[in-house]
PDB file of N, CA, C and O in Angstrom:
ATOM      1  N   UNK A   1       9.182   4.046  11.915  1.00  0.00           N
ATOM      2  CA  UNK A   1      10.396   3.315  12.181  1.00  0.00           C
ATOM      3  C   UNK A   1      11.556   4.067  11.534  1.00  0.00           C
ATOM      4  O   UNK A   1      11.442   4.349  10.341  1.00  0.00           O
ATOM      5  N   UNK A   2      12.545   4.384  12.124  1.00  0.00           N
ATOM      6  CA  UNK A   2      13.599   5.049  12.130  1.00  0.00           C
ATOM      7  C   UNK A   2      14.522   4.473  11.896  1.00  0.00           C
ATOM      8  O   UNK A   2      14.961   3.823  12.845  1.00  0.00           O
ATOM      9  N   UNK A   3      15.280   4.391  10.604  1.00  0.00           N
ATOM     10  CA  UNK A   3      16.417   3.225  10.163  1.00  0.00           C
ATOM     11  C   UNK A   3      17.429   4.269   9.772  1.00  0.00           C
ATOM     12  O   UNK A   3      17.221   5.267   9.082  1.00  0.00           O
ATOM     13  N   UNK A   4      18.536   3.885  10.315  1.00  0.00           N
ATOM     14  CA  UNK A   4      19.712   4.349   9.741  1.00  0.00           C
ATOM     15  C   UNK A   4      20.389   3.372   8.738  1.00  0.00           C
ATOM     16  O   UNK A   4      20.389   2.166   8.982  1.00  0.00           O
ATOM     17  N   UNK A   5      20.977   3.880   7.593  1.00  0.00           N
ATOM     18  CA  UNK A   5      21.955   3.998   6.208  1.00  0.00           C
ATOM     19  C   UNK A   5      22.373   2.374   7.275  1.00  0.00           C
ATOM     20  O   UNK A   5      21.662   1.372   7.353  1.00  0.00           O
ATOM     21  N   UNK A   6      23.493   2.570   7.848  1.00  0.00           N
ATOM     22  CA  UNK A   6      23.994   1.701   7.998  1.00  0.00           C
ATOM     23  C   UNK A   6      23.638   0.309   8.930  1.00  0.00           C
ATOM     24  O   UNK A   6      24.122  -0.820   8.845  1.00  0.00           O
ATOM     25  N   UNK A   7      22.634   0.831   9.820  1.00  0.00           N
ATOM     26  CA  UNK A   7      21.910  -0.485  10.211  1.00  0.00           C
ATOM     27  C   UNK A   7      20.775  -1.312   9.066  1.00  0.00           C
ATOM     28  O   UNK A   7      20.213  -2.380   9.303  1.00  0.00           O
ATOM     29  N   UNK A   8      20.686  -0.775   8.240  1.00  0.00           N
ATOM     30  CA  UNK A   8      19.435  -1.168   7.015  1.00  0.00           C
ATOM     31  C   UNK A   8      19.543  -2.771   7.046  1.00  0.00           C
ATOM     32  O   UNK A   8      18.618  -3.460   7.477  1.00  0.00           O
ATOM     33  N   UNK A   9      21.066  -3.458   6.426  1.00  0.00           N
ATOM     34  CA  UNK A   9      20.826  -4.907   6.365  1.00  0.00           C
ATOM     35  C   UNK A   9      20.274  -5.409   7.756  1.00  0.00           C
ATOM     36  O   UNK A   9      19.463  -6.327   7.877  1.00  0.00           O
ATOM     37  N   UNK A  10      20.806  -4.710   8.749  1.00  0.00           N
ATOM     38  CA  UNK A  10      19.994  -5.873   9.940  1.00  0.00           C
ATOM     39  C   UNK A  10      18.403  -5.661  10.312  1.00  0.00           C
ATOM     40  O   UNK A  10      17.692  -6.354  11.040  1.00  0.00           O
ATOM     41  N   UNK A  11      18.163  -4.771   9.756  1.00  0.00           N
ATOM     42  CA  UNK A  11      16.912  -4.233   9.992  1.00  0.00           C
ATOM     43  C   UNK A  11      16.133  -5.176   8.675  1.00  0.00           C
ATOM     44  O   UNK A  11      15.051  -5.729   8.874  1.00  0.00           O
ATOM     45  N   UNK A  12      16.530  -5.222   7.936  1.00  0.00           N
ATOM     46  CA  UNK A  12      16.186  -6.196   6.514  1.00  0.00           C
ATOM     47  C   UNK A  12      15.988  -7.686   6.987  1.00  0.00           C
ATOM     48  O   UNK A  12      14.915  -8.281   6.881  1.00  0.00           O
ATOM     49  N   UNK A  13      16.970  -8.145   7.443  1.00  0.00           N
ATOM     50  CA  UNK A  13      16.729  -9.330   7.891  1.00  0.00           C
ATOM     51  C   UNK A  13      16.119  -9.729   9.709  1.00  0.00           C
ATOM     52  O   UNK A  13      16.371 -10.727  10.385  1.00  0.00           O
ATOM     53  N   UNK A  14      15.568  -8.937   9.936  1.00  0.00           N
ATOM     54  CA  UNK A  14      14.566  -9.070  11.219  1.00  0.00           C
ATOM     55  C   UNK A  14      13.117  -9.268  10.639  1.00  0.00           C
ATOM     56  O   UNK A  14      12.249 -10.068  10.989  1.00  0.00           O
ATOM     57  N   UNK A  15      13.107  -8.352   9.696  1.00  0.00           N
ATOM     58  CA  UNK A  15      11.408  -8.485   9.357  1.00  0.00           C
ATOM     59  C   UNK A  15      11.081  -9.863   9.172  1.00  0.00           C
ATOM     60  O   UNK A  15      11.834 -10.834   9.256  1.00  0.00           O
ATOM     61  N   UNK A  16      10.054  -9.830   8.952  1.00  0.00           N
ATOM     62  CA  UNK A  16       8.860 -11.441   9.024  1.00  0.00           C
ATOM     63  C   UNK A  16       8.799 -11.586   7.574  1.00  0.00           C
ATOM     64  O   UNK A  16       8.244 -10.741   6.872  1.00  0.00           O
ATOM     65  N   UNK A  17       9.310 -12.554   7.141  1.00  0.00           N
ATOM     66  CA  UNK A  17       8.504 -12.839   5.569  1.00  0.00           C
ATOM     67  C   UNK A  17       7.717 -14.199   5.309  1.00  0.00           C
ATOM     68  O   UNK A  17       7.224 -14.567   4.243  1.00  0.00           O
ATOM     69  N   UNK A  18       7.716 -14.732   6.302  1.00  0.00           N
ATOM     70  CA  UNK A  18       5.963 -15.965   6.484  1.00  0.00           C
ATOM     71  C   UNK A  18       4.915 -15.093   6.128  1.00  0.00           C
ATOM     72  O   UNK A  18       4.737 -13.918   6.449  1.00  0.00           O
ATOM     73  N   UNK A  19       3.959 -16.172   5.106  1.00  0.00           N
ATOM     74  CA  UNK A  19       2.746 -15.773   4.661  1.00  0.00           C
ATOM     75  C   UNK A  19       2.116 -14.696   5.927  1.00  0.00           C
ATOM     76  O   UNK A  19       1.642 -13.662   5.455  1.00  0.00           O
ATOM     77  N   UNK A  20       2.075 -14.764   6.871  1.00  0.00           N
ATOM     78  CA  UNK A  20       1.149 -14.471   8.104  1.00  0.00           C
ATOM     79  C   UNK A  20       2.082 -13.235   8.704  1.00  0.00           C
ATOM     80  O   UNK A  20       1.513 -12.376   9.378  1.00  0.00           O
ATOM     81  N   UNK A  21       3.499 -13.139   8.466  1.00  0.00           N
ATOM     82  CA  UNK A  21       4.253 -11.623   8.653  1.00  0.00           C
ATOM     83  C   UNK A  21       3.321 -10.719   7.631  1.00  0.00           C
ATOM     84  O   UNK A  21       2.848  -9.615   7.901  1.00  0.00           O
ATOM     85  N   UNK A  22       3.145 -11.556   6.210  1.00  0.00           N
ATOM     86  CA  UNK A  22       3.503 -10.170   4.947  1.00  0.00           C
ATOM     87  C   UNK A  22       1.799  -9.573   5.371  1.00  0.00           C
ATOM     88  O   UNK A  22       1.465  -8.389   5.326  1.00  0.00           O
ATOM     89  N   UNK A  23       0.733 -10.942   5.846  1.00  0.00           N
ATOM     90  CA  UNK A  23      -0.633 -10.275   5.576  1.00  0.00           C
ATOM     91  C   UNK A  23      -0.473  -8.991   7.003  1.00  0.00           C
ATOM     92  O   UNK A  23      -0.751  -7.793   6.958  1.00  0.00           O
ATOM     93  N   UNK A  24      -0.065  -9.606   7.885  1.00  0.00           N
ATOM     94  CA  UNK A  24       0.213  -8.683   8.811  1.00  0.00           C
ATOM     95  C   UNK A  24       0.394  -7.188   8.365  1.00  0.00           C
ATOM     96  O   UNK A  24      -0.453  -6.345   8.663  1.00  0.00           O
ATOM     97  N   UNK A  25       1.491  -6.890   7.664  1.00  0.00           N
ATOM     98  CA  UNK A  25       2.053  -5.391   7.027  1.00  0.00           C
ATOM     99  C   UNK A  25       1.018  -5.218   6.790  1.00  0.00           C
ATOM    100  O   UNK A  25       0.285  -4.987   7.752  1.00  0.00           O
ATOM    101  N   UNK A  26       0.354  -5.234   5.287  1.00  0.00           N
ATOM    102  CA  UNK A  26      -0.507  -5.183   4.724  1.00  0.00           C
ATOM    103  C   UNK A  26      -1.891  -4.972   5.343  1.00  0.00           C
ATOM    104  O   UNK A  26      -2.647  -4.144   4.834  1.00  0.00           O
ATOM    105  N   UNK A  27      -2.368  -5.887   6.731  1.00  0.00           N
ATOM    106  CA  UNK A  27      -3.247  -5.196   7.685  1.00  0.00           C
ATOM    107  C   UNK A  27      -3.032  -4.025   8.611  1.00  0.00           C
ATOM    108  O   UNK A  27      -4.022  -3.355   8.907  1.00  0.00           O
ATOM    109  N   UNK A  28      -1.905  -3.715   9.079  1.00  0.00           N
ATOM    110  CA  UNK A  28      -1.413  -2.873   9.399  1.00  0.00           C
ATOM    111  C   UNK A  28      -1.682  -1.205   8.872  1.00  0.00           C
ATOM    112  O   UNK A  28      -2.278  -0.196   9.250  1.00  0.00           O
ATOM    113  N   UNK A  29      -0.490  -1.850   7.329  1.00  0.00           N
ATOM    114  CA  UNK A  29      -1.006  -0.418   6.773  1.00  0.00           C
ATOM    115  C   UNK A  29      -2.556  -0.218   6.338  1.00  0.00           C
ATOM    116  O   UNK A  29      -3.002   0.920   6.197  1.00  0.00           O
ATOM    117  N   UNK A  30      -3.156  -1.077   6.184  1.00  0.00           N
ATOM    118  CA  UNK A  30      -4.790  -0.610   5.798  1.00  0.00           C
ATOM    119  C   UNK A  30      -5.791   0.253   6.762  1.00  0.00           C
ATOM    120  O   UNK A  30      -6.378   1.315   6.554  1.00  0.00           O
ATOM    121  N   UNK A  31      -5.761  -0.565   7.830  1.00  0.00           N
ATOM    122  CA  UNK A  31      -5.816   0.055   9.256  1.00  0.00           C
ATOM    123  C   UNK A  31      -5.177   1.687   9.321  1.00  0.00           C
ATOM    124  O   UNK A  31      -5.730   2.661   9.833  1.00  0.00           O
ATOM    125  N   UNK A  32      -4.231   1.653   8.836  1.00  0.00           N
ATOM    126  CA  UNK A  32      -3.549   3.002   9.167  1.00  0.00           C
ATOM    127  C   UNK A  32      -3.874   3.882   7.877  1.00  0.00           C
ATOM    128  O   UNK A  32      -3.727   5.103   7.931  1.00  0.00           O
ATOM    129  N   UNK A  33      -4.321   3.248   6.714  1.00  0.00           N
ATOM    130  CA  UNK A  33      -4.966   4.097   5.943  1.00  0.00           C
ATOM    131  C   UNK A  33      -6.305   4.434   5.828  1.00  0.00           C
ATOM    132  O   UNK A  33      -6.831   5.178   5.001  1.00  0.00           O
ATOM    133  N   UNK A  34      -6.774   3.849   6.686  1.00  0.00           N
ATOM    134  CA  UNK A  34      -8.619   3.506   6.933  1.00  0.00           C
ATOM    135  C   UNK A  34      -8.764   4.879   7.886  1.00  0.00           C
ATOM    136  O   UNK A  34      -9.533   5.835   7.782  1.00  0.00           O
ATOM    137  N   UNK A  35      -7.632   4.560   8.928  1.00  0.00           N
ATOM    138  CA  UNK A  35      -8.023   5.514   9.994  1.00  0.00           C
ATOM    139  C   UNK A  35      -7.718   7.411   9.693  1.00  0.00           C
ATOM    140  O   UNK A  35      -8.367   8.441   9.878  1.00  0.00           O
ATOM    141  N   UNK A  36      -6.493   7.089   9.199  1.00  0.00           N
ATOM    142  CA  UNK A  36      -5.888   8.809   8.656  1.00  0.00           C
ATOM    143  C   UNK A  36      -7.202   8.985   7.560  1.00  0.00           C
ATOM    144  O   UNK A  36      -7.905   9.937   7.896  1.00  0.00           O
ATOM    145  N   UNK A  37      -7.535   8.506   6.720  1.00  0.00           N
ATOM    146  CA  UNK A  37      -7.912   9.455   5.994  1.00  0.00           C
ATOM    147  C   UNK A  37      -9.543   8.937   5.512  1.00  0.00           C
ATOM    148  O   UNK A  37     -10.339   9.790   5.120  1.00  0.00           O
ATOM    149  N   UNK A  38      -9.929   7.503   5.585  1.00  0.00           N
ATOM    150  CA  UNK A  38     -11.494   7.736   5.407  1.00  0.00           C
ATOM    151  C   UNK A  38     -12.612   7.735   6.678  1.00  0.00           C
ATOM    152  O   UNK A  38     -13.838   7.742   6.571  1.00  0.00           O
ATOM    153  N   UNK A  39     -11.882   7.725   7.792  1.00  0.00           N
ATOM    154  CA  UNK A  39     -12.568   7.603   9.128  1.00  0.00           C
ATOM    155  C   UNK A  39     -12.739   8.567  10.034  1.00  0.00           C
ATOM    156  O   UNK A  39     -12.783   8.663  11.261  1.00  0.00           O
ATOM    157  N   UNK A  40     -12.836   9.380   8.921  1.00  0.00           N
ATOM    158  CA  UNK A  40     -13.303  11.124   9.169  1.00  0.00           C
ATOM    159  C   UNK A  40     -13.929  11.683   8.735  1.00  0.00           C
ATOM    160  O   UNK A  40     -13.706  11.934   7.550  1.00  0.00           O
ATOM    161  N   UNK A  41     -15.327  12.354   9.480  1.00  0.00           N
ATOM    162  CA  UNK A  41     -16.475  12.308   9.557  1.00  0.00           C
ATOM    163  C   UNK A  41     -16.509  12.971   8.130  1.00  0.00           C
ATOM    164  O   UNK A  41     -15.605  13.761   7.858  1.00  0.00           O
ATOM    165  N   UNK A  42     -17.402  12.729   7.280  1.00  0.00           N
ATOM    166  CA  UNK A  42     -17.343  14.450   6.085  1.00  0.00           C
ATOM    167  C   UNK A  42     -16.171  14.789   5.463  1.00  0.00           C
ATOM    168  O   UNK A  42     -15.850  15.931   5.135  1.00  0.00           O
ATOM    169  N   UNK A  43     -15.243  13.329   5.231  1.00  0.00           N
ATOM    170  CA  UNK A  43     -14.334  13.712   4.418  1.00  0.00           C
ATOM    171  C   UNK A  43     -14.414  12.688   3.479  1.00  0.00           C
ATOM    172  O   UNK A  43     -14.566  11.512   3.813  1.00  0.00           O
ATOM    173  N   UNK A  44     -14.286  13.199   1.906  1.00  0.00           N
ATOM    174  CA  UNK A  44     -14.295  11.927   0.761  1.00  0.00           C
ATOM    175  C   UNK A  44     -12.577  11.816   0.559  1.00  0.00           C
ATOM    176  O   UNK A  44     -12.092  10.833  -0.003  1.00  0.00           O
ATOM    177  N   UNK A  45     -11.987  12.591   0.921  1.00  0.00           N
ATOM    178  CA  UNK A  45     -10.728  12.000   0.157  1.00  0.00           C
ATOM    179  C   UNK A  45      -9.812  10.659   0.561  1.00  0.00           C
ATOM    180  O   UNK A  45      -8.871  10.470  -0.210  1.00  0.00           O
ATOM    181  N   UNK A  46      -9.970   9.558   1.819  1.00  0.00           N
ATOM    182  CA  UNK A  46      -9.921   8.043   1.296  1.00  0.00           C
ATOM    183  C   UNK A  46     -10.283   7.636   0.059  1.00  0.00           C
ATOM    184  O   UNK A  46      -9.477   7.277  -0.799  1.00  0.00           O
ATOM    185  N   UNK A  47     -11.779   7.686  -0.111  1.00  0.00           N
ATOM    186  CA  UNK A  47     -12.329   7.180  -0.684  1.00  0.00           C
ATOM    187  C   UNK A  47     -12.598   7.644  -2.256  1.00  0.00           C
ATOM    188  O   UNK A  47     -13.237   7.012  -3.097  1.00  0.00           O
ATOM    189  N   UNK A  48     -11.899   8.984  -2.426  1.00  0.00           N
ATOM    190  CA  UNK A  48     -11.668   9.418  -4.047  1.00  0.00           C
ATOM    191  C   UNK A  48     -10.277   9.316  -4.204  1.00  0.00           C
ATOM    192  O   UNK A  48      -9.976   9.277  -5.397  1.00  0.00           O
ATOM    193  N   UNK A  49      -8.990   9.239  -3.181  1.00  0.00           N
ATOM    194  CA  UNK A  49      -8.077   8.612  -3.397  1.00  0.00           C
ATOM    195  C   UNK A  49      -7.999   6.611  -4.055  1.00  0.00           C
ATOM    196  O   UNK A  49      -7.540   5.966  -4.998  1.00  0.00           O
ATOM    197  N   UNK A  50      -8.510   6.473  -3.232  1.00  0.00           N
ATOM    198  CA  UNK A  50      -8.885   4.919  -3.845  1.00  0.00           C
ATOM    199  C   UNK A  50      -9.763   4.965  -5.264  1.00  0.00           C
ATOM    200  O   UNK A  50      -9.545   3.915  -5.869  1.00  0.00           O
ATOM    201  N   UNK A  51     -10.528   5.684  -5.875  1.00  0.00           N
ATOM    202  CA  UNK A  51     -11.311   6.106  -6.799  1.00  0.00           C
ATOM    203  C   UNK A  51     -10.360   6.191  -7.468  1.00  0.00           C
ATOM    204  O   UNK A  51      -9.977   5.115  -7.927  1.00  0.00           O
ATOM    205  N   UNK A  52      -9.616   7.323  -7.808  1.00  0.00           N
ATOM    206  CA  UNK A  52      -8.450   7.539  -8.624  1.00  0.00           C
ATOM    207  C   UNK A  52      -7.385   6.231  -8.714  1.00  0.00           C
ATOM    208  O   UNK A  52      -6.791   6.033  -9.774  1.00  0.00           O
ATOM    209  N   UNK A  53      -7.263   5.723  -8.045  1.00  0.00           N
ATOM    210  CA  UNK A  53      -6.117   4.607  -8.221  1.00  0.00           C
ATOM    211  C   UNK A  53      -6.590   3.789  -9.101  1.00  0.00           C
ATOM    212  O   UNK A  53      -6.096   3.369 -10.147  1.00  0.00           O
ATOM    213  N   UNK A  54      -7.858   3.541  -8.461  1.00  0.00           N
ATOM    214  CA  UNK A  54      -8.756   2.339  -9.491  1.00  0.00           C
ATOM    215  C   UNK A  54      -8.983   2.968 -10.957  1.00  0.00           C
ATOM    216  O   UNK A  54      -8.385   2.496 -11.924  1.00  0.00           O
ATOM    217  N   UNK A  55      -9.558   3.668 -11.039  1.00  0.00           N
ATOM    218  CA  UNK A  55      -9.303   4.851 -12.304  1.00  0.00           C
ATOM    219  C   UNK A  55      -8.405   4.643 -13.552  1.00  0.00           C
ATOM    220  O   UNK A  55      -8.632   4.434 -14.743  1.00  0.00           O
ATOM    221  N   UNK A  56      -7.002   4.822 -12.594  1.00  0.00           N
ATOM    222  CA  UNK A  56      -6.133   4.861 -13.305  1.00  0.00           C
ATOM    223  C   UNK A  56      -5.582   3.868 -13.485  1.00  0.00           C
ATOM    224  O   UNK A  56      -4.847   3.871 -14.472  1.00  0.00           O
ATOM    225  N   UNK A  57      -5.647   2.669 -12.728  1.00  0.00           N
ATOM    226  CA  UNK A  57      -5.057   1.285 -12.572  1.00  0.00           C
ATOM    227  C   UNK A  57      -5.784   0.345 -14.338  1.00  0.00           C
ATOM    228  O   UNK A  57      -5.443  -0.498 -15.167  1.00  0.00           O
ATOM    229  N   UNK A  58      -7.125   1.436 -13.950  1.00  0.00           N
ATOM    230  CA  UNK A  58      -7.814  -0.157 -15.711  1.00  0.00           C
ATOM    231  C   UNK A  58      -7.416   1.313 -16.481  1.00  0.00           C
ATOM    232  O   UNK A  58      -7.163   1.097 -17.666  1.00  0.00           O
ATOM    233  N   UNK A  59      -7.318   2.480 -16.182  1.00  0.00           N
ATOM    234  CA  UNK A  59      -6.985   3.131 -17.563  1.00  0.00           C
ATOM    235  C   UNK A  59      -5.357   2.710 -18.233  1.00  0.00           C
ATOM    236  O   UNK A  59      -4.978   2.624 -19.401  1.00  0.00           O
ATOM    237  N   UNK A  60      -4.886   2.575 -17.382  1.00  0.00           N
ATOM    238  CA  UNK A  60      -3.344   1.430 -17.951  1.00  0.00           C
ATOM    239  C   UNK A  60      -3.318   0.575 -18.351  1.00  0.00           C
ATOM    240  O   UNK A  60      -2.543   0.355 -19.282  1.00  0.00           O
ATOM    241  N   UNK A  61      -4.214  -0.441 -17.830  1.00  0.00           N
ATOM    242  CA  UNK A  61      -4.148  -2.171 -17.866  1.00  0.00           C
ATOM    243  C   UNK A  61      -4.286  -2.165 -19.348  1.00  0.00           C
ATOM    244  O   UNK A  61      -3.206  -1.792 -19.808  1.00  0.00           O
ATOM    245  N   UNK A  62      -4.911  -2.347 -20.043  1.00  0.00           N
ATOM    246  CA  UNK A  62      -5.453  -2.342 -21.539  1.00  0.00           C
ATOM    247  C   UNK A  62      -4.104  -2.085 -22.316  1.00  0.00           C
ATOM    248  O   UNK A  62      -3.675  -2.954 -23.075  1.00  0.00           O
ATOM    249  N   UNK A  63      -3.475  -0.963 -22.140  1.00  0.00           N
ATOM    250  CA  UNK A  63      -2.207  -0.756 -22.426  1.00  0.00           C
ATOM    251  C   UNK A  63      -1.105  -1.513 -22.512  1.00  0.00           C
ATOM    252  O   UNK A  63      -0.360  -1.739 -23.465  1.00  0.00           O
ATOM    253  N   UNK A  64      -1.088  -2.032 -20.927  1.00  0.00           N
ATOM    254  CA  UNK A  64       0.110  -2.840 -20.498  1.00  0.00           C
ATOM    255  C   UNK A  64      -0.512  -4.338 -21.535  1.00  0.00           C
ATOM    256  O   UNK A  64       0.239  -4.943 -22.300  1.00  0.00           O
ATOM    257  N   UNK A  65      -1.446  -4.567 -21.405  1.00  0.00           N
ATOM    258  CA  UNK A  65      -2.133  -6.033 -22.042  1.00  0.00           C
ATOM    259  C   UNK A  65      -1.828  -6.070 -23.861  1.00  0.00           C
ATOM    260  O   UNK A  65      -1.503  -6.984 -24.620  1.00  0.00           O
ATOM    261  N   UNK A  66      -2.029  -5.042 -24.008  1.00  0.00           N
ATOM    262  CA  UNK A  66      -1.691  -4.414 -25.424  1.00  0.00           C
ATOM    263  C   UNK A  66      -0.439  -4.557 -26.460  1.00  0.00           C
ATOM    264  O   UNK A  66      -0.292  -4.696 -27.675  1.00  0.00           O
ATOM    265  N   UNK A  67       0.456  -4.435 -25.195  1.00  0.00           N
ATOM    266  CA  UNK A  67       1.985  -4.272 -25.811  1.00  0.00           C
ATOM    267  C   UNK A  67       2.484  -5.857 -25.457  1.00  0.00           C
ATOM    268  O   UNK A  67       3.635  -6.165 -25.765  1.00  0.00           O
ATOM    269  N   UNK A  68       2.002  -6.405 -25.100  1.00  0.00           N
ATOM    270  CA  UNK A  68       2.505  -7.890 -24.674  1.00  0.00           C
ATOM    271  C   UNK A  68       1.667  -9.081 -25.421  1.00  0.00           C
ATOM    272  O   UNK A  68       1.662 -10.263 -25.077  1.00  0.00           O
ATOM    273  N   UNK A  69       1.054  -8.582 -26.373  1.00  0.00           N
ATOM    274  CA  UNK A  69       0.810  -9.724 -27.285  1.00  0.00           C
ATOM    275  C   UNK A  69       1.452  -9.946 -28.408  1.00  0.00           C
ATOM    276  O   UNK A  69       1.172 -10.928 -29.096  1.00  0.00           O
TER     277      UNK A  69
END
């Protein structure tokens, strides 16, 4: 989707923000990340991309949990 600088607010307020727009996006992009990159035959990098996130997501958490008590 192709947005120009100055159409942005109307383009902002078209989108869907009902529960059932946002799961939408969100299925959307999964789908579109399922397909580019782990739904190819003999390739791990979906699936060590997602590895790494998770990885790094609890190697933070502890941290973030840490400084807020």
């Amino acid at each position: 989707m192709n947005v120009k600088i100055e159409e942005l607010p109307r383009s902002i307020l078209m989108w869907d923000f009902i529960p059932k727009g946002i799961t939408g996006v969100f299925q959307r992009g999964s789908y579109r990340y399922y397909n580019k990159y782990v739904n190819k035959k003999g390739s791990l990098t979906g699936v060590s991309m997602v590895l790494a996130v998770y990885v790094l997501f609890n190697y933070i958490l502890p941290f973030l949990q840490g400084t807020q008590t």
